[in-house]
C-alpha positions in Angstrom: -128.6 15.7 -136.5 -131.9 14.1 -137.8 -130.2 12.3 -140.4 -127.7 10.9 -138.6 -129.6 9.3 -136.3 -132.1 8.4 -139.5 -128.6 6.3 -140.7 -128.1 5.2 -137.3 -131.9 3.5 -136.6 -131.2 2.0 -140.5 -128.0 0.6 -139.5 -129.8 -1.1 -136.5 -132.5 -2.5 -138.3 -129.9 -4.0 -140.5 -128.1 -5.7 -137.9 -131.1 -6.9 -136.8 -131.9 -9.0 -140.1 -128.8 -10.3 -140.4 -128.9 -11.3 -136.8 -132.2 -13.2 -137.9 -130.9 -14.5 -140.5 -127.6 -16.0 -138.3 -130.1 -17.2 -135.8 -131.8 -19.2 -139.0 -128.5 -20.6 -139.8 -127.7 -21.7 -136.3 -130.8 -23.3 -135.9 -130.3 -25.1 -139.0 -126.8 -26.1 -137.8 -128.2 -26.5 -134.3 -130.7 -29.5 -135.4 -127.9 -31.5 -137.6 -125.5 -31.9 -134.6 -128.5 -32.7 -132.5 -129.8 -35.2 -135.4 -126.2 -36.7 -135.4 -126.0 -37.1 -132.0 -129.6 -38.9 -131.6 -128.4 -41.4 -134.3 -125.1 -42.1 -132.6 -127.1 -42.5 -129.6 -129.5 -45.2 -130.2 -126.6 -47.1 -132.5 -123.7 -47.1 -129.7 -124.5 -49.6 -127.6 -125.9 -52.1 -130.7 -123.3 -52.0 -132.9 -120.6 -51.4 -130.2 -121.7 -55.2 -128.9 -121.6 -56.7 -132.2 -118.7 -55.3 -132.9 -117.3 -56.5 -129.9 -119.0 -59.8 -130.6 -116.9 -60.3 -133.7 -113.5 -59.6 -132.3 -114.4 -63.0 -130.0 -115.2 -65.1 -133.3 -113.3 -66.9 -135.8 -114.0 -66.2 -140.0 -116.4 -68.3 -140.3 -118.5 -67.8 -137.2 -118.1 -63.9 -138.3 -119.7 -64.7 -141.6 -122.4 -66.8 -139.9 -123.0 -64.1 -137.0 -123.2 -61.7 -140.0 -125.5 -63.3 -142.3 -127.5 -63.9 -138.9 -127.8 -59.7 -137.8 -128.6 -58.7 -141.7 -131.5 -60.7 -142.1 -132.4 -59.6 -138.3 -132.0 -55.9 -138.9 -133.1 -55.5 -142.5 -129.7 -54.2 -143.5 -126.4 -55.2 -145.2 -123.6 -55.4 -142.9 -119.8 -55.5 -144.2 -116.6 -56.2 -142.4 -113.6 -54.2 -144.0 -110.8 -52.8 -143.7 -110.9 -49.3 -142.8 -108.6 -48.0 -145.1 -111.8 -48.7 -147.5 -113.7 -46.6 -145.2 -113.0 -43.5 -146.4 -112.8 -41.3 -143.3 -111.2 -38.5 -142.3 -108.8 -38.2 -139.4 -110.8 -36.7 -136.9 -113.7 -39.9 -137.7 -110.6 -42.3 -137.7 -110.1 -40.8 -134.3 -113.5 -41.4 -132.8 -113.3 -44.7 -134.3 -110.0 -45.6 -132.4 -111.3 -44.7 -129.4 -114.1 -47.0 -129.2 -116.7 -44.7 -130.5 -119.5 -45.3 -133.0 -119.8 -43.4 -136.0 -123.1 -42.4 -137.8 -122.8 -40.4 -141.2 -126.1 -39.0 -142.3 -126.6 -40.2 -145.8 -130.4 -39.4 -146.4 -133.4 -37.8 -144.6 -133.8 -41.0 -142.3 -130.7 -43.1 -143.3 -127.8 -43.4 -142.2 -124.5 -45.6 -142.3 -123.3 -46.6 -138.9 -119.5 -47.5 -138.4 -117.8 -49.4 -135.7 -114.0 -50.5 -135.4 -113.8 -54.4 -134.6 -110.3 -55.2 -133.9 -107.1 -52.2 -133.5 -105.0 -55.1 -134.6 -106.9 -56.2 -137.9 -107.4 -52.3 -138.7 -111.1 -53.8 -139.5 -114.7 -51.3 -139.5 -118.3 -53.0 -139.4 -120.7 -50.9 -141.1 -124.2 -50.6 -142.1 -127.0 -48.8 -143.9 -130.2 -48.3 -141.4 -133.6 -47.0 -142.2 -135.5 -45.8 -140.0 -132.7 -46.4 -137.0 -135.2 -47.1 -134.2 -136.9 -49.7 -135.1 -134.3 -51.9 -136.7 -132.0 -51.3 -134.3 -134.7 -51.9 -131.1 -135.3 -56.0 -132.7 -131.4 -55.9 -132.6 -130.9 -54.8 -129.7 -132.9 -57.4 -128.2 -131.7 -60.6 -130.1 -128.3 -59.5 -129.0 -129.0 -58.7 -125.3 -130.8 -61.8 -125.2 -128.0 -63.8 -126.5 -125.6 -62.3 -124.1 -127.9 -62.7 -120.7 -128.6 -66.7 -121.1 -125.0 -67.1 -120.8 -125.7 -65.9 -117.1 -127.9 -67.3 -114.1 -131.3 -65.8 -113.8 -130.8 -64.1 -110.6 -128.0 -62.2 -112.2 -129.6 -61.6 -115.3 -130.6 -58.1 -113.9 -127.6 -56.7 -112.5 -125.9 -58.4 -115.8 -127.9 -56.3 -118.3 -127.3 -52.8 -116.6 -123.6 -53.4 -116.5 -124.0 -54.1 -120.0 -125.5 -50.4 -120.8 -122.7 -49.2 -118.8 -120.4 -50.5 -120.6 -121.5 -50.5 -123.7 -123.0 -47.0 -123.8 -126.4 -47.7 -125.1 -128.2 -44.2 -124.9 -131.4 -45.6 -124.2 -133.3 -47.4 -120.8 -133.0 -51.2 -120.5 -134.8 -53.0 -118.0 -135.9 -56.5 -117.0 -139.2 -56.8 -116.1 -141.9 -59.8 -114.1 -144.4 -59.9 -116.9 -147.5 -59.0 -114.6 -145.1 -55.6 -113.5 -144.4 -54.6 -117.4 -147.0 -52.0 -118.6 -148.7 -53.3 -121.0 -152.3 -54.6 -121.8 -153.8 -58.1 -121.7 -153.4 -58.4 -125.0 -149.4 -57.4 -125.2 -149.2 -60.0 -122.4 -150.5 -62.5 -124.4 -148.4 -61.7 -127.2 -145.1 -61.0 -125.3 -146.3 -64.5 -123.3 -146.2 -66.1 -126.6 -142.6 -64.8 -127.7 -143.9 -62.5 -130.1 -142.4 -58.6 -129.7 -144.5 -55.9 -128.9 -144.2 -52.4 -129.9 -146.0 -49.7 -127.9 -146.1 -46.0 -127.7 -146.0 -44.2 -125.0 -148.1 -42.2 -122.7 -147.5 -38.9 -124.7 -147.3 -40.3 -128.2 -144.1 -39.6 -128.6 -141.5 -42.5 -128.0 -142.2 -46.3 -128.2 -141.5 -49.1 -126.4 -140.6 -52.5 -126.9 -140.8 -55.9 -124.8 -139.7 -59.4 -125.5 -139.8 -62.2 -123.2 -136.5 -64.0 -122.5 -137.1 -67.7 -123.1 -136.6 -70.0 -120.0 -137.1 -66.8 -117.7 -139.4 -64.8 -116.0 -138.1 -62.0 -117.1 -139.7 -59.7 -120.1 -137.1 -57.0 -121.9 -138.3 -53.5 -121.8 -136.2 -51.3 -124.0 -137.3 -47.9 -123.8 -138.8 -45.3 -124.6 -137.3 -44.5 -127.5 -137.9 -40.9 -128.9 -138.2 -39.7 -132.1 -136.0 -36.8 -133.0 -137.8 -33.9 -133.3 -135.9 -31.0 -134.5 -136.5 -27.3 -133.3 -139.6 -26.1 -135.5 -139.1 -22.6 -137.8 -141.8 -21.7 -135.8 -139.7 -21.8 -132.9 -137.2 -19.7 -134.6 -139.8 -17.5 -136.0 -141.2 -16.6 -131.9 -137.5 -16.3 -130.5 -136.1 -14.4 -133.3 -139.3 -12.0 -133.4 -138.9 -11.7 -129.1 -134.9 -11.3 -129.9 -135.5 -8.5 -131.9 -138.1 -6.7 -129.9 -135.5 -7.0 -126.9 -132.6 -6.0 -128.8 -134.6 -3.0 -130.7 -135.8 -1.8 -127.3 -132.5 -1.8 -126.0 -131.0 0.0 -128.9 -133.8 2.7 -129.0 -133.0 3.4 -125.5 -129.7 3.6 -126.0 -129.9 5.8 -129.2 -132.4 7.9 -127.2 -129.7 8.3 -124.4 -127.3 9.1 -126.8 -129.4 11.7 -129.0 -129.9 13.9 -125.8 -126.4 14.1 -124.8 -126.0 15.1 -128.6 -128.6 17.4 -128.7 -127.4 19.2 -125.7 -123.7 19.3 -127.2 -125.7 21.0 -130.0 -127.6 23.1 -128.5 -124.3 24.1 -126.7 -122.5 25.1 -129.5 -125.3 27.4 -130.5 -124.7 29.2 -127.2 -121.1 29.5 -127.7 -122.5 30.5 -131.5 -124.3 33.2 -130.4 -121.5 34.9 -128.0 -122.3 32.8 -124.5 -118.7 31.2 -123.7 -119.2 30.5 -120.3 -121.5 27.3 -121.6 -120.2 24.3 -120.9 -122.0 20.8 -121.1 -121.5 17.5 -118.5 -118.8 15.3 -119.3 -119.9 12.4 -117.7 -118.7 8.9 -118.7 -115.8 7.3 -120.2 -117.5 6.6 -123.6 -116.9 8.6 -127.2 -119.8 10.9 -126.1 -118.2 11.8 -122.7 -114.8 12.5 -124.7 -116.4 14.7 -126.9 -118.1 16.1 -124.1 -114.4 16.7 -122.5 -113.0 18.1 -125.6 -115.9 20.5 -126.3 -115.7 21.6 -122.8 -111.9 22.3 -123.6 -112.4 23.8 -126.7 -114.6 26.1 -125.1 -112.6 27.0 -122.4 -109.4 27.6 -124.9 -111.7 30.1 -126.7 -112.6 32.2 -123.7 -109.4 32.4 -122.8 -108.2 33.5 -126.4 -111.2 35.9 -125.8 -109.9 37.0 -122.9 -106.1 37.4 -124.1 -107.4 39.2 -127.4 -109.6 41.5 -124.9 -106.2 42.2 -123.0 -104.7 43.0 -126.0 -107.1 45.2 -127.5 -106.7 46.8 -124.3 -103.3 47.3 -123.5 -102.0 48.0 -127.6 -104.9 50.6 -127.2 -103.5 52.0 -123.4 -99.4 51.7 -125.0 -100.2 53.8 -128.5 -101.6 56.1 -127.0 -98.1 57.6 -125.0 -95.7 57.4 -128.1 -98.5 59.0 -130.2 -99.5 61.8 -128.1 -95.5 62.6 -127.5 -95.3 62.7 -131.5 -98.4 64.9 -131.6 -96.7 67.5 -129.5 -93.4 66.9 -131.2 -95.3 68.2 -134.5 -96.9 71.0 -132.6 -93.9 72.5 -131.2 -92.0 71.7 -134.4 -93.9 73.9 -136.2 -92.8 76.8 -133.1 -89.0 76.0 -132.7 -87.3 78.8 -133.4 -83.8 77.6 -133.9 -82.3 75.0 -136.1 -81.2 73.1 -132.7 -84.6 72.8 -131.1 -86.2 71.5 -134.5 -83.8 68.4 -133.9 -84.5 67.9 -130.7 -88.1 67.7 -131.2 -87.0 65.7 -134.1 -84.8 63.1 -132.4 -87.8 62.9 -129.6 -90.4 61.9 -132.6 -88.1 59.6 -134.1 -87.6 57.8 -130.5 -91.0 57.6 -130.2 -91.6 56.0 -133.6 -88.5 53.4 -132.8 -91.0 52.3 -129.5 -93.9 52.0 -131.6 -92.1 49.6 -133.9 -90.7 47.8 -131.2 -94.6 47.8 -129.6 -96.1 46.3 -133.0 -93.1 43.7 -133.7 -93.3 42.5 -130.0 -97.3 42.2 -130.6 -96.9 40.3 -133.6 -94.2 38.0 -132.3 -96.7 37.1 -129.6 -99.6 36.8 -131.6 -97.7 34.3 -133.9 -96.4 32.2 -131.1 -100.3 32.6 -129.2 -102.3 31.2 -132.6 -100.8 27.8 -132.8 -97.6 25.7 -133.2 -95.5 27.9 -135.1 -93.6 26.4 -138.1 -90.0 25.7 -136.1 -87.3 24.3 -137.8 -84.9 23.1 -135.0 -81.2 23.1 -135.1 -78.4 22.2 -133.0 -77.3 25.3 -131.4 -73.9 26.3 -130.0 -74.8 28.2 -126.3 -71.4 29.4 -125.5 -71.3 31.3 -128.5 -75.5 32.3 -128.0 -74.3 33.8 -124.6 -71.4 35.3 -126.4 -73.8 36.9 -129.1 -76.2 38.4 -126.9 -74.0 40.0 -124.5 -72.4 42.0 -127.4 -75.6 43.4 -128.4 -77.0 44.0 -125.2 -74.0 45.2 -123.2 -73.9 48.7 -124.9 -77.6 49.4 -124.1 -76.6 50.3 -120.3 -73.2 50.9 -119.5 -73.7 51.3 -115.4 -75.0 47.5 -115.7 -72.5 44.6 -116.4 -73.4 41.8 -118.1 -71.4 39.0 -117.8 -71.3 34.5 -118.1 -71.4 32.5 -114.2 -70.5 29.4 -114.4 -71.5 26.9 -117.5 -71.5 23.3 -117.3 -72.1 20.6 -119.3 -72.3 16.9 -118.6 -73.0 16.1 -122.2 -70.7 13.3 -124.1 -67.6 15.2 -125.1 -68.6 18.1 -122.5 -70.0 20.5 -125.6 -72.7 23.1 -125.0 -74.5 22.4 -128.0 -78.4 21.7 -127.9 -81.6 21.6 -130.0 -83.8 24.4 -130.5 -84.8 27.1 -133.3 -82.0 29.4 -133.5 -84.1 32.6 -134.1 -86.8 32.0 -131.3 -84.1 30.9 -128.8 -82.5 33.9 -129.6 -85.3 35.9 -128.9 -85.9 34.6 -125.7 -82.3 35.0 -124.3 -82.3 38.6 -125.6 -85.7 39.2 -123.7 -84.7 37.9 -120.6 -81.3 39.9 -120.6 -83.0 43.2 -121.6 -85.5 42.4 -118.9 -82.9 41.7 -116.2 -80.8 44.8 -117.3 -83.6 46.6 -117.1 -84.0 46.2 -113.5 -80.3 45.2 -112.2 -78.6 47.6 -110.2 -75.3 46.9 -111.5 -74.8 43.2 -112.5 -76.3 40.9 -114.5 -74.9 37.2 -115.1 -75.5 34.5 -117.4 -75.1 30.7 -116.8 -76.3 27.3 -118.3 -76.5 23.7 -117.6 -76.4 21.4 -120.2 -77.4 17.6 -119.0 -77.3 14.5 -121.0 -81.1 14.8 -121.5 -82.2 18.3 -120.2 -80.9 21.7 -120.6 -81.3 25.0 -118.3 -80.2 28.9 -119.6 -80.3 30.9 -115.9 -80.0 35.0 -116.3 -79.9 36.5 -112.8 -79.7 39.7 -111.7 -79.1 42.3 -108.9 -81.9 44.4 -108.7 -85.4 44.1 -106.3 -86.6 40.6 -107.8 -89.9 39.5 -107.7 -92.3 38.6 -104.9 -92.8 35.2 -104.6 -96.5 35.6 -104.7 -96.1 37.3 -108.2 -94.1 34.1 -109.7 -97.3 32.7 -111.5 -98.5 36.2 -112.7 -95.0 37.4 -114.0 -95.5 35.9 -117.6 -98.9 37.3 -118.2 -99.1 39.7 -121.4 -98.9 43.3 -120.5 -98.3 42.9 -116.7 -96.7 45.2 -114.6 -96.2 44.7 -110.6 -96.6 48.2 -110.5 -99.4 48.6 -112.7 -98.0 51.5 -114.2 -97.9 52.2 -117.9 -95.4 55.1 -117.6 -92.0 54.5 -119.8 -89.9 55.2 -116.8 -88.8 51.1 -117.0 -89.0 50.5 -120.4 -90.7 47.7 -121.9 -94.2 47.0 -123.3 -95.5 43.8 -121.0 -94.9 41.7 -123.5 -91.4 40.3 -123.1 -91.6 37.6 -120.2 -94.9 36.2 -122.4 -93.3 35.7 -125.4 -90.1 33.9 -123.6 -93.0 31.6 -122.0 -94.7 30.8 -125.2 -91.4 30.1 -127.0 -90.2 28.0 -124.1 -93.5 25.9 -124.1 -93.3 25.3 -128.6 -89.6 23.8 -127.2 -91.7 21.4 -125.1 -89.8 23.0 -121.6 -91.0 26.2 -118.7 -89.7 29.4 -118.0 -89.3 29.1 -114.7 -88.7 32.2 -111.8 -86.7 32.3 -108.7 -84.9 34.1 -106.2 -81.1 35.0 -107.8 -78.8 32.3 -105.1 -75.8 34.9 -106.5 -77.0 38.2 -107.0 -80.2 38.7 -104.4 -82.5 39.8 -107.1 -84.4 37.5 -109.7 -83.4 34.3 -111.3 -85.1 33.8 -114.7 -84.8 29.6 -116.0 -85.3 28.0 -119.6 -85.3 25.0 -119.2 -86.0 22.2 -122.7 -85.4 18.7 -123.7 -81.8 18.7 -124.6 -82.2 16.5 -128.3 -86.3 17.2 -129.6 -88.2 14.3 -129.9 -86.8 12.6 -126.6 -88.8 13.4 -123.1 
């Protein structure tokens, strides 16, 4: 037990690391798309207005307006086709649908992408360093260039519909210079149409302000963060508190589970030692709970093979003990018969007696074979008519005051034949048991019947004698049972007839059944089985 749950607990930790090691992974994963994403964000709404810019302008204004952004940004711009691009589909995609594209192509660079004209099939791209920066002086050329073409009053509401519908992924605002915050000295400088680059009240982002000639206005773009990807240190503290969480929930767990083991163990070392009435909780619908269930049946199966083996100890023991006293007394008044005629009777009495105790052990072994497990059947079609026919020549000249005799046979069956599955020698058996049994106790008649359906069949033997009480019906088919409780010989039998036709019934997957005789008055003994095996 010890050592499973030793491979258990190492199993665990082993999930554990690689669950670490995933979680390094997707962290890693986790702060490209984010880095991609940042980059896309601060290019959008820049690159999506020059390119917009371009599809409004002739060649040579595009060459001009070109020449004009390169030596404003720092970069090379190109304008080609975008078959040159080489894309894939799903970046053509994103492309088509007014989207920028940013493709990582060093630590901080990156080569920005923008489609110009659906018509011309046409891509503006270029290669930015350090993307904030560049693209903030830009930015701010371009906006200017697009708000003087409005009224001052309108400049305002002019510049946000412009990040709306550009999709710049950064503030914009328009600002009195006296309201902008900003020293005297970034005044003076903004005042003077110089650009001003400031960081922000954390450290963390910048800002940056131009005045807009002829206006009052100053441009505050902003604030611009830097990306900052999740830290390993990050990964390091959520990975560790992961695991903690995780381990404490597994130890629990395995905890739980090792006691409902343990006391499955310790149960079986009960049953071990001789105490079968142990039985353990079978609570829950998990593997635990089913073994639980199927230990609880196993143990119950056992006591009841106990119990049968107990009975049958008993019983053997209480049936050999009539046939072998009578031959005991046969030998001893053998020895004192004084003519040749007495020495055979005493001799046909013995060899009676022997014939029962052959009977006794043949009918014990046929139950004890039939009681162990599924018994090796090999399953036939069988012919009933001539079944019926069979046993009611051999058991007809047992008891000549007692007729035995076929009711009425039907069969439903495609081409109305009587013929059925079973094993030919334990079917056999069970007919001729039932029949004995029925002669047994008829008064005078006994009759013989079936019903064969297109799925089921039924054998009914009834007979004319006392029958059964009905509150006797469940008790009938136990081994060695008499009503009576007698063990004399005076109605034949050894107890073990009506058990054996139940066990055989139950390996043909049907019941033996008992009812009151609707013919004869007496008792109506049923078989009843799946017509073809391996159908329900």
């Amino acid at each position: 037990m010890n050592s499973i749950f030793l491979r258990i607990y190492g199993g665990m930790c082993a999930a554990l690391v690689l669950v670490a090691l995933l979680g390094m992974l997707a962290l890693h994963l986790l702060n490209e798309v984010r880095s991609d994403q940042y980059r896309e964000r601060l290019a959008h709404g820049t690159f999506a207005l020059m390119g917009d810019n371009l599809q409004t302008m002739n060649a040579i204004e595009r060459q001009r307006a070109l020449a004009m952004w390169e030596r404003l940004l720092g970069i090379p711009l190109q304008l080609r086709p975008l078959a040159d691009a080489r894309l894939d589909l799903g970046q053509r995609s994103r492309l088509q649908r007014g989207q920028v594209l940013v493709e990582q192509t060093g630590p901080h660079a990156a080569r920005v992408l923008r489609l110009v004209s659906d018509q011309e099939q046409r891509v503006l791209t270029g290669d930015v360093q350090q993307i904030s920066e560049q693209l903030a002086r830009a930015t701010i050329y371009l906006l200017a260039d697009e708000l003087v073409r409005f009224p001052v009053a309108e400049q305002p509401q002019r510049l946000a519909a412009l990040k709306e519908a550009k999709g710049f992924g950064f503030d914009m605002h328009l600002l009195a210079l006296d309201q902008a915050d900003m020293d005297n000295d970034q005044r003076r400088r903004v005042s003077e149409g110089d650009t001003v680059m400031a960081l922000g009240k954390g450290g963390d982002s910048i800002r940056v302000f131009a005045g807009m000639a002829g206006t009052p206005w100053v441009l505050e773009i902003g604030p611009l963060y830097q990306m900052n990807p999740y830290p390993v240190q990050w990964l390091v503290l959520i990975a560790l508190a992961g695991l903690t969480l995780i381990g404490l929930i597994v130890y629990f767990l395995v905890r739980h589970l090792e006691r409902r083991l343990k006391g499955l163990e310790a149960a079986a070392t009960r049953i071990a030692e001789g105490d079968l009435h142990v039985r353990v909780p079978a609570r829950g619908a998990d593997s635990v709970g089913r073994l639980a269930a199927a230990f609880n049946g196993m143990a119950e199966h056992l006591q009841q093979l106990l119990a049968i083996q107990r009975e049958l100890v008993r019983a053997v023991s209480h049936e050999l003990r009539t046939p072998v006293a009578r031959l005991r007394f046969g030998l001893e008044m053998l020895g004192d018969a004084a003519t040749p005629e007495a020495r055979r009777k005493y001799l046909d009495g013995m060899d009676g007696d022997i014939q029962d105790l052959d009977g006794l052990v043949d009918e014990m072994l046929t139950y004890a074979r039939l009681e162990q497990g599924a018994p090796a059947l090999n399953f036939q079609p069988v012919d009933l008519d001539a079944l019926l026919d069979q046993v009611i020549g051999e058991l007809s000249p047992l008891r000549r005051d007692v007729t035995v005799s076929r009711g009425d046979c039907l069969s439903s069956a495609q081409g109305g034949n009587a013929w059925v599955d079973a094993e030919p020698r334990y079917l056999h058996r069970a007919l001729q048991n039932l029949v004995s049994n029925a002669m047994r106790h008829a008064q005078a008649h006994v009759l013989i019947s079936y019903q064969v359906g297109a799925s089921q069949c039924r054998i009914d033997v009834e007979d004319d004698g006392p029958g059964v009480p009905q509150s006797a019906w469940e008790r009938i088919f136990t081994p060695f049972l008499r009503l009576d409780d007698s063990r004399t010989r005076a109605s034949g039998g050894h107890g073990l007839g009506l058990s054996i036709v139940r066990r055989i019934t139950y390996w043909h997957g049907g019941r033996a059944l008992i009812a009151k005789s609707p013919n004869l008055g007496g008792a109506c003994f049923s078989l009843s089985w799946p017509r073809v095996q391996g159908k329900p």
